[in-house]
C-alpha positions as CSV (number, residue, x, y, z in Angstrom):
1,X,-15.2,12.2,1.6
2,X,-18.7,12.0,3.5
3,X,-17.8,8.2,4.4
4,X,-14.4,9.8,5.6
5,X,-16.0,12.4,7.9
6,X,-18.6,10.0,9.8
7,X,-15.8,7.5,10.2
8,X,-13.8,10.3,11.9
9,X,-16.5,11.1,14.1
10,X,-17.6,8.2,15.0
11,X,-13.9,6.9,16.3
12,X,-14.0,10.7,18.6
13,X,-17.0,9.2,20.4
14,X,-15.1,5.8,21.0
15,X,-12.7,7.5,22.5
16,X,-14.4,10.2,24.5
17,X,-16.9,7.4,26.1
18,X,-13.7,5.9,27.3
19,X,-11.9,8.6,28.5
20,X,-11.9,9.1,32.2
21,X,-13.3,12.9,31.9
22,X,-16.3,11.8,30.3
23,X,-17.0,9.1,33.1
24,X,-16.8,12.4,35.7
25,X,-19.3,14.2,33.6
26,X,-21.8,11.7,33.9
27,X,-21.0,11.5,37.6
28,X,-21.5,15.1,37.8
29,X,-24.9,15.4,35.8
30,X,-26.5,12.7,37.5
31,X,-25.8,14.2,41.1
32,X,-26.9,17.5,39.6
33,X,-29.9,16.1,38.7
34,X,-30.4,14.2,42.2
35,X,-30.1,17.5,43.6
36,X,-33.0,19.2,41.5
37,X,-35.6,16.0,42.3
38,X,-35.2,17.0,46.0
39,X,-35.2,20.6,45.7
40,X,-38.3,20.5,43.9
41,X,-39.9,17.8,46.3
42,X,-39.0,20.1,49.2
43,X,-40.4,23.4,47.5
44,X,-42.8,21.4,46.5
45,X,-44.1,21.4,50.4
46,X,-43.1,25.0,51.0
47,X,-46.1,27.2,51.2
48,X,-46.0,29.1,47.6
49,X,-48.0,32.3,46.6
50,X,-48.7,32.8,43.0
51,X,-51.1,34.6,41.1
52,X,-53.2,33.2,38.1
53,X,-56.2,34.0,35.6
54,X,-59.8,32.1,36.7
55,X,-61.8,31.5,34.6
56,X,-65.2,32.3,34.7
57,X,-68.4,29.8,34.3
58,X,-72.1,30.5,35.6
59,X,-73.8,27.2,35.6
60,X,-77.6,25.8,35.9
61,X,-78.5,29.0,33.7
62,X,-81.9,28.8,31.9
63,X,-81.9,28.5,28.2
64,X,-84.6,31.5,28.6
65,X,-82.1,33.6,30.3
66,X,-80.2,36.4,28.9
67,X,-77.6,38.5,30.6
68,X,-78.3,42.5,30.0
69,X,-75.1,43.2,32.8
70,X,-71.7,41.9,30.7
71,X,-70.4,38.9,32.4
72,X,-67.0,38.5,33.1
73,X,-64.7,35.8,31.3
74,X,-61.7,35.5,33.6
75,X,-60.9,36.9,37.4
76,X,-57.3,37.2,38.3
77,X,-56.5,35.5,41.9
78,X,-53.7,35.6,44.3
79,X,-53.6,32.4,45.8
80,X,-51.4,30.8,48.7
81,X,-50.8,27.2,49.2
82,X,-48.2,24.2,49.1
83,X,-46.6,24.0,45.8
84,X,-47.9,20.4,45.2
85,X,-51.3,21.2,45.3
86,X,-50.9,24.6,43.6
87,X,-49.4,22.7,40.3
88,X,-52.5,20.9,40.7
89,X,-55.2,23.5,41.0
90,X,-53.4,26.3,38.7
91,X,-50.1,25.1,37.1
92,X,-51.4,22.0,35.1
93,X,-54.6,23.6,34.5
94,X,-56.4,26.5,33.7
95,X,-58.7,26.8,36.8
96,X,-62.4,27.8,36.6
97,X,-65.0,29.3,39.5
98,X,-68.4,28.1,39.1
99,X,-71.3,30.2,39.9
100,X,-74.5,28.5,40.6
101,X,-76.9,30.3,39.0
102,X,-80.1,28.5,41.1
103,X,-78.4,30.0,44.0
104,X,-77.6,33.1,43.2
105,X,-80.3,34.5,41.0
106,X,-82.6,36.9,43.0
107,X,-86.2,38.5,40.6
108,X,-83.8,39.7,37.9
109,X,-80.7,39.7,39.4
110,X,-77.4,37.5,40.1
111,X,-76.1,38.2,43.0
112,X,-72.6,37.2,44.4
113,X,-71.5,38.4,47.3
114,X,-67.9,38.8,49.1
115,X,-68.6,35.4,51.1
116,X,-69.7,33.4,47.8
117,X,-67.0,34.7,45.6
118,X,-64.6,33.5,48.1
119,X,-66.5,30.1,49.1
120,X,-66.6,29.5,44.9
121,X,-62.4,30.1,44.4
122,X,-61.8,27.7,47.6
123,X,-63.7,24.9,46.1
124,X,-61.4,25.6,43.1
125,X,-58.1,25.5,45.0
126,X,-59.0,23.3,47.4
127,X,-59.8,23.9,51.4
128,X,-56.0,24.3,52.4
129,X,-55.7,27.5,49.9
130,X,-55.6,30.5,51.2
131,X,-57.0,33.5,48.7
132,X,-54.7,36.4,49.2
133,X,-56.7,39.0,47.0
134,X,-59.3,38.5,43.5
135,X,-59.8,41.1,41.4
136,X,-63.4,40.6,41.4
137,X,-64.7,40.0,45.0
138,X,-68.2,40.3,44.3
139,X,-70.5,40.1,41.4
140,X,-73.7,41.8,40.5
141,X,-75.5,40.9,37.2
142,X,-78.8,41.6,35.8
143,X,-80.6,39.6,33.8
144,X,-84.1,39.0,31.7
145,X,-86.1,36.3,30.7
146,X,-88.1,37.7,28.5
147,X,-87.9,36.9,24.9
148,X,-85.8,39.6,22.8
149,X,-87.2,42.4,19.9
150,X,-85.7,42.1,16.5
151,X,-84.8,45.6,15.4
152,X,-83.2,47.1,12.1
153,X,-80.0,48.6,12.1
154,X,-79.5,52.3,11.3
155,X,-75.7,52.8,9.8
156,X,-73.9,56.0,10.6
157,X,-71.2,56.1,8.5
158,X,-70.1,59.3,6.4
159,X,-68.7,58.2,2.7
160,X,-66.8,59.4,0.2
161,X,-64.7,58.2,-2.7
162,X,-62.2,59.7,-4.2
163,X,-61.4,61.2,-7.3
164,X,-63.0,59.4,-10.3
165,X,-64.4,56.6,-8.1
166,X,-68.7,56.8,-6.6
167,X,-69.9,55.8,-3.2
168,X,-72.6,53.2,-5.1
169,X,-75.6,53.2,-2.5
170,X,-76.0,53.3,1.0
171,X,-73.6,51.5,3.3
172,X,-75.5,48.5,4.9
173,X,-75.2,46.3,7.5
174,X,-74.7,42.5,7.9
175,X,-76.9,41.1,9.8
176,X,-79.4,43.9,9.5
177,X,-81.2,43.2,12.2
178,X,-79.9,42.3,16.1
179,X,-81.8,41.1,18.9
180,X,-82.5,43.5,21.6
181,X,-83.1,41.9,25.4
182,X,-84.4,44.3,28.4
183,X,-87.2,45.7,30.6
184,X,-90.5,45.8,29.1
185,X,-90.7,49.6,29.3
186,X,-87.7,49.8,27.2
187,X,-87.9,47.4,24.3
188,X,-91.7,47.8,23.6
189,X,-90.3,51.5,22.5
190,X,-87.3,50.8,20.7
191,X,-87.9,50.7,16.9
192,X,-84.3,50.8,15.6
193,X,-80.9,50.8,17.0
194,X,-78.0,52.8,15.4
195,X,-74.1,51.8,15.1
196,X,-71.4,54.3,16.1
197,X,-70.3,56.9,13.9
198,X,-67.8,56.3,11.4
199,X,-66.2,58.2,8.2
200,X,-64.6,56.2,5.4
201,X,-62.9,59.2,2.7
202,X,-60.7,59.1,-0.2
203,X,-62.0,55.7,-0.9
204,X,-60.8,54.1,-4.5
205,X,-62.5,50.4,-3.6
206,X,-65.1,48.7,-1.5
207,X,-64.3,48.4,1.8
208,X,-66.0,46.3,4.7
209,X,-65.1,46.8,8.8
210,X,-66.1,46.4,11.7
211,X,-68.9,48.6,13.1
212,X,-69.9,48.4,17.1
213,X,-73.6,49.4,18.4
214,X,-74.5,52.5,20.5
215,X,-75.1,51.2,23.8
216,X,-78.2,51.3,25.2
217,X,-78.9,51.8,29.0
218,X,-80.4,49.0,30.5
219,X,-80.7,46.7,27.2
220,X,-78.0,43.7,25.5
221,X,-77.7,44.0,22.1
222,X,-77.1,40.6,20.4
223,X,-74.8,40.6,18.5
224,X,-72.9,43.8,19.8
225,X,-71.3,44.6,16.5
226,X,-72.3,44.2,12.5
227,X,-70.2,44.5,9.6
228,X,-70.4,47.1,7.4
229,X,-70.0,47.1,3.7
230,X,-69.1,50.4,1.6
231,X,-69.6,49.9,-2.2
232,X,-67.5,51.9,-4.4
233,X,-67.2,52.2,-8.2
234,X,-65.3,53.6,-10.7
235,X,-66.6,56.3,-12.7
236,X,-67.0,56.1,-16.3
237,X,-68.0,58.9,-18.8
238,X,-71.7,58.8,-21.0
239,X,-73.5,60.8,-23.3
240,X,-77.3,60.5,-23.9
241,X,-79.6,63.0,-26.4
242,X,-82.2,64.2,-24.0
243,X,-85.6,65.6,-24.6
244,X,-86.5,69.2,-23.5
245,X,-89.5,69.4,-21.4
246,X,-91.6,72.5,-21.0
247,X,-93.2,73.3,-17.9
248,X,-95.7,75.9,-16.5
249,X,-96.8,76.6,-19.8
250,X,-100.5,77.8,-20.1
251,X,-103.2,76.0,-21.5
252,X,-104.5,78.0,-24.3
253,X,-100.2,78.1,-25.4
254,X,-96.9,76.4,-26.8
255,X,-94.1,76.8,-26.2
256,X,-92.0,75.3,-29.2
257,X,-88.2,74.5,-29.2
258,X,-85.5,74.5,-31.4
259,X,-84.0,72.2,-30.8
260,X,-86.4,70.1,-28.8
261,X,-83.2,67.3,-28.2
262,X,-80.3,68.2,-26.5
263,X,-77.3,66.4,-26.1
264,X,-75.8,65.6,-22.3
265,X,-72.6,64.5,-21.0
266,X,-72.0,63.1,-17.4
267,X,-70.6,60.2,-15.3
268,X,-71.9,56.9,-13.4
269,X,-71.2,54.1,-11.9
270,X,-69.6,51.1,-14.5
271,X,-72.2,49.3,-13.1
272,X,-74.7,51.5,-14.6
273,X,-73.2,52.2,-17.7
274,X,-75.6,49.6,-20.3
275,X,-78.7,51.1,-18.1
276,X,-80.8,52.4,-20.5
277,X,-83.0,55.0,-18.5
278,X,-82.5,58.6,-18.6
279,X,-79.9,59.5,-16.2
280,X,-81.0,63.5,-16.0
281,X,-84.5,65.4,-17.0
282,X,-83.9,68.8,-19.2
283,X,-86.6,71.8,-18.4
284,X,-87.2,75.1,-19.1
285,X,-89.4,76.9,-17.5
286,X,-92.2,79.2,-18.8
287,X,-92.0,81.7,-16.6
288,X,-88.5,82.5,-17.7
289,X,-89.9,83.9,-21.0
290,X,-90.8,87.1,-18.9
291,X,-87.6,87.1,-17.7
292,X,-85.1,86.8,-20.5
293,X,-86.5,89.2,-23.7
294,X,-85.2,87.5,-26.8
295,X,-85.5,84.4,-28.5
296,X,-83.7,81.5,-26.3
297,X,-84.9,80.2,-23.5
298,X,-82.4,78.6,-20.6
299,X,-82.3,75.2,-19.9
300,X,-82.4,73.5,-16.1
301,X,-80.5,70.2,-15.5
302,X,-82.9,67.7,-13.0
303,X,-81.8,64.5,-11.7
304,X,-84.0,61.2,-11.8
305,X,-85.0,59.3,-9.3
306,X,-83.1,55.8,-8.9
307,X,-80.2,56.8,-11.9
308,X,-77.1,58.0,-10.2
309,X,-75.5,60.8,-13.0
310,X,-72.7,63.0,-11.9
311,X,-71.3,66.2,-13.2
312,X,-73.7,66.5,-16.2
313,X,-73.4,69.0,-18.3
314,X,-75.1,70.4,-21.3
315,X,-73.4,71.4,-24.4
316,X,-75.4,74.7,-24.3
317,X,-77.2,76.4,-21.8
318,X,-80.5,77.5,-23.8
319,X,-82.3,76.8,-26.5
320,X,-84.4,79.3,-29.2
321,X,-87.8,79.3,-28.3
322,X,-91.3,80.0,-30.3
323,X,-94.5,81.1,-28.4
324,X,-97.8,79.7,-30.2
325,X,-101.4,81.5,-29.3
């Protein structure tokens, strides 16, 4: 059948290759396409305006040198020329002004006037351009030689997890630290530099974004962002038998407890679950015999340093107490 269908075809090209229609088609295209060659060569000597993207390049910069100012990637340009040499400077290429650094840098400064800019874009396009209109006719920049500070990134961000999950420690940074470049005066005070502020809620997993730098007048940051990593945990549930501590209690006393163990329930992070240290401190407090006539004595929940414990909760609230002289 497939044989059949190829066959079939194949004898419909014969024919049409023969047919006098076909012979004026070809006729047709090739004078059509006669016709385009010498439209185009003719435009091609027309004066055209067109507009394009430039890009940007400052060359003969010092390895030493940083840029505080932000320098600019691309410059759009309105350009007017023959077509043939606009396909050449623009259309088959993406064009580039250089700046001469050695020529332009001035005690701190790159300067670029009106006159350069436009001396710089018709060495790109050639002398028989004519620029119309940039979108960047002059350029200032300021710059620094002197070598850069590294200083420790503060994160702002505001954290919280939701329901059953835990904000595991402090949101950090990656890189910590960033290079700071600028006056003297500046940078010998600057001791730390902080990111924006962010707020990450309702979390149920870690999550890492992108965090940009405050700006700081005067001074490049490099790099002008960090990542920012927010651990977050599920919560799992623990019980731990405590012992009861007494505090302010006189030298020449005791204060005895029954019982002197109490049992504690709270949450923490899975990751802390097989840690063995005491998540919580139980007190009472000897002053509170004064204040409560009878025989208990009311327990205080304290948290420990470095053990992250939440909720806890005591399966009583005091405990009977004896007071030995």
């Amino acid at each position: 059948m497939r044989k059949n269908w190829i066959g079939s075809l194949g004898v419909g090209w014969r024919n049409l290759r023969k047919s006098s229609k076909f012979r004026s088609l070809l006729t047709f295209a090739a004078f059509v396409g006669i016709s385009a060659m010498f439209w185009l060569i003719l435009t091609l000597n027309d004066s055209v305006q067109d507009g394009c993207i430039v890009s940007v390049r400052i060359s003969n910069k010092p390895d030493s040198v940083t840029f505080i100012s932000d320098v600019p990637k691309t410059i759009h340009v309105e350009v007017r020329d023959k077509g043939s040499s606009l396909m050449r400077s623009m259309w088959l290429k993406t064009p580039t002004v250089n700046l001469n650094f050695r020529e332009l840098a001035d005690d701190g400064q790159l300067i670029c006037s009106r006159s350069d800019m436009m001396a710089a874009l018709k060495e790109t396009f050639g002398s028989s351009a004519t620029i119309v209109s940039s979108s960047l006719d002059s350029l200032r920049l300021v710059y620094t030689d002197r070598p850069g500070k590294s200083v420790p990134v503060a994160v702002s961000v505001k954290a919280s997890a939701h329901a059953g999950y835990y904000v595991y420690g402090q949101p950090a940074s990656e890189p910590t630290r960033v290079t700071a470049y600028g006056p003297r005066e500046i940078i010998d005070t600057l001791t730390r530099v902080f990111t924006k502020a962010y707020v990450e809620s309702d979390l149920s997993e870690s999550r890492s974004f992108t965090a940009d730098l405050k700006s700081i007048r005067g001074v490049r940051l490099i790099p002008s962002n960090v990542q920012i990593k927010v651990n977050v945990e599920p919560l799992v549930a623990k019980e731990d038998m405590v012992t009861v501590v007494a505090e302010n209690v006189p030298h020449d006393e005791n204060l005895l407890l029954f019982p002197s163990n109490v049992r504690v329930s709270y949450y923490v992070p899975m990751s802390e679950f097989d840690d063995d240290r005491k998540a919580v401190r139980v007190v009472v407090d000897y002053n509170d015999v004064a204040a409560h006539r009878g025989e208990r004595i009311p327990l205080r929940i304290e948290p420990v340093k470095g053990v992250n414990a939440v909720n806890p909760r005591l399966q009583s609230d005091s405990v009977e107490y004896t007071l030995v002289r």
